[in-house]
C-alpha positions in Angstrom: -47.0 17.4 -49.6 -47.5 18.5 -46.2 -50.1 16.2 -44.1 -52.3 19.6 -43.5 -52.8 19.7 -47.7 -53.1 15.6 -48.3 -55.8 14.5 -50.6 -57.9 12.3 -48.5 -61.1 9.9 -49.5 -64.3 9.3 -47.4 -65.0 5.7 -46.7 -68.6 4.2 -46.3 -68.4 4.4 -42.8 -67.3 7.8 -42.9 -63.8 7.6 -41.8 -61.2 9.8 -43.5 -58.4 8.5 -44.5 -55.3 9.7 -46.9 -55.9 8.8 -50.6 -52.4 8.2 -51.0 -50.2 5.2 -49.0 -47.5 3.4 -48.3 -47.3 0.2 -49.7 -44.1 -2.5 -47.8 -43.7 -5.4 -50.1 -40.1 -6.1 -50.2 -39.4 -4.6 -46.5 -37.8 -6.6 -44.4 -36.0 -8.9 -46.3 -32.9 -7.2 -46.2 -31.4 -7.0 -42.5 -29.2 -4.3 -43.8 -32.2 -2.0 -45.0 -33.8 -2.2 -41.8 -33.4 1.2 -40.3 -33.5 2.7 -43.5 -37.3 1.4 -44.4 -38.3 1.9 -40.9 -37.1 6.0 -41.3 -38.8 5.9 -44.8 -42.3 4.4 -43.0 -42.1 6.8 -40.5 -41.3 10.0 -43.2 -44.1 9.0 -45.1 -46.4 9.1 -41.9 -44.6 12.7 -41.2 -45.6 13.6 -44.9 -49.4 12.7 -44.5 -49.3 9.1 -46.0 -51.1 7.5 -43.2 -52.5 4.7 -45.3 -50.1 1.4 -44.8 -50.6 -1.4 -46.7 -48.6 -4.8 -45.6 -49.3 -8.7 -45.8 -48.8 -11.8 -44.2 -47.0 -13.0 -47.3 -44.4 -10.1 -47.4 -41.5 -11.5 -46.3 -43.5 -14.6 -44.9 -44.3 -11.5 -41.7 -40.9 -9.8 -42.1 -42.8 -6.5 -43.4 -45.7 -6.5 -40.7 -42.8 -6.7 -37.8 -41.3 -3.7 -39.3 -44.3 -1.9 -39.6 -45.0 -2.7 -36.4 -41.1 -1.4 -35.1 -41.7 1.9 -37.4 -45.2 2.7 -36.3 -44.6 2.1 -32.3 -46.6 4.6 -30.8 -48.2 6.2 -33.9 -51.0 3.6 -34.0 -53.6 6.6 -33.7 -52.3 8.3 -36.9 -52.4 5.5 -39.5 -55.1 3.4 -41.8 -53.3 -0.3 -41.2 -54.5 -3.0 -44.4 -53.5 -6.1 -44.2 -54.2 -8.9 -46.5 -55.0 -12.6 -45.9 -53.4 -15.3 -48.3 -56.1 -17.5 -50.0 -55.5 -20.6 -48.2 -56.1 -18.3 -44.9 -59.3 -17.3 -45.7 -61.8 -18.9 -44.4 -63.5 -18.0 -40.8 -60.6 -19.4 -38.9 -57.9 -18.7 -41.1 -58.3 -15.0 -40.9 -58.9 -14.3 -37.8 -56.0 -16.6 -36.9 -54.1 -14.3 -39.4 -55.4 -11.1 -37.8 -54.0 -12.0 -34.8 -50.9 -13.4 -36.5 -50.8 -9.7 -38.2 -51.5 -7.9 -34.8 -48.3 -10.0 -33.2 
């Protein structure tokens, strides 16, 4: 799949995004996987999955630093999702977790 023939859906606010992602639980929690994942993330991106899905939880923030190390500079091309753990969300809990996320 190329990223000029991916299958995309139409949110309510109109943005297009890819209907097919990249999910990263597991991802960096093994040191020795590191540049591995991060050249997986980035193929993905290269093959039109521009939807990334992490969480605080994964890896207690272990997967949102590697997204953040594989996506350097591609911020523009990807649909980042994030997800909040229940005892984080509340008003302050999840903005502090946004900004946690956004570290």
């Amino acid at each position: 799949m190329s990223a000029e023939s991916a299958r995309t859906v139409v949110l309510p606010s109109g943005e297009e995004i890819a209907a097919l992602g990249q999910g990263t639980w597991y991802l960096g929690e093994d040191p020795a996987r590191r540049e591995q994942e991060i050249a997986a993330l980035r193929l993905g991106v290269d093959l039109g999955m521009t939807v990334v899905d992490t969480a605080e939880m994964y890896g207690d923030g272990a997967a949102e630093e590697l997204v953040g190390e594989a996506l350097r500079g591609r911020w523009e091309e990807v649909f980042l999702v994030s997800k909040v753990l229940p005892g984080h969300a509340d008003r302050k809990g999840t903005v502090a977790a946004c900004e946690g996320s956004l570290r």
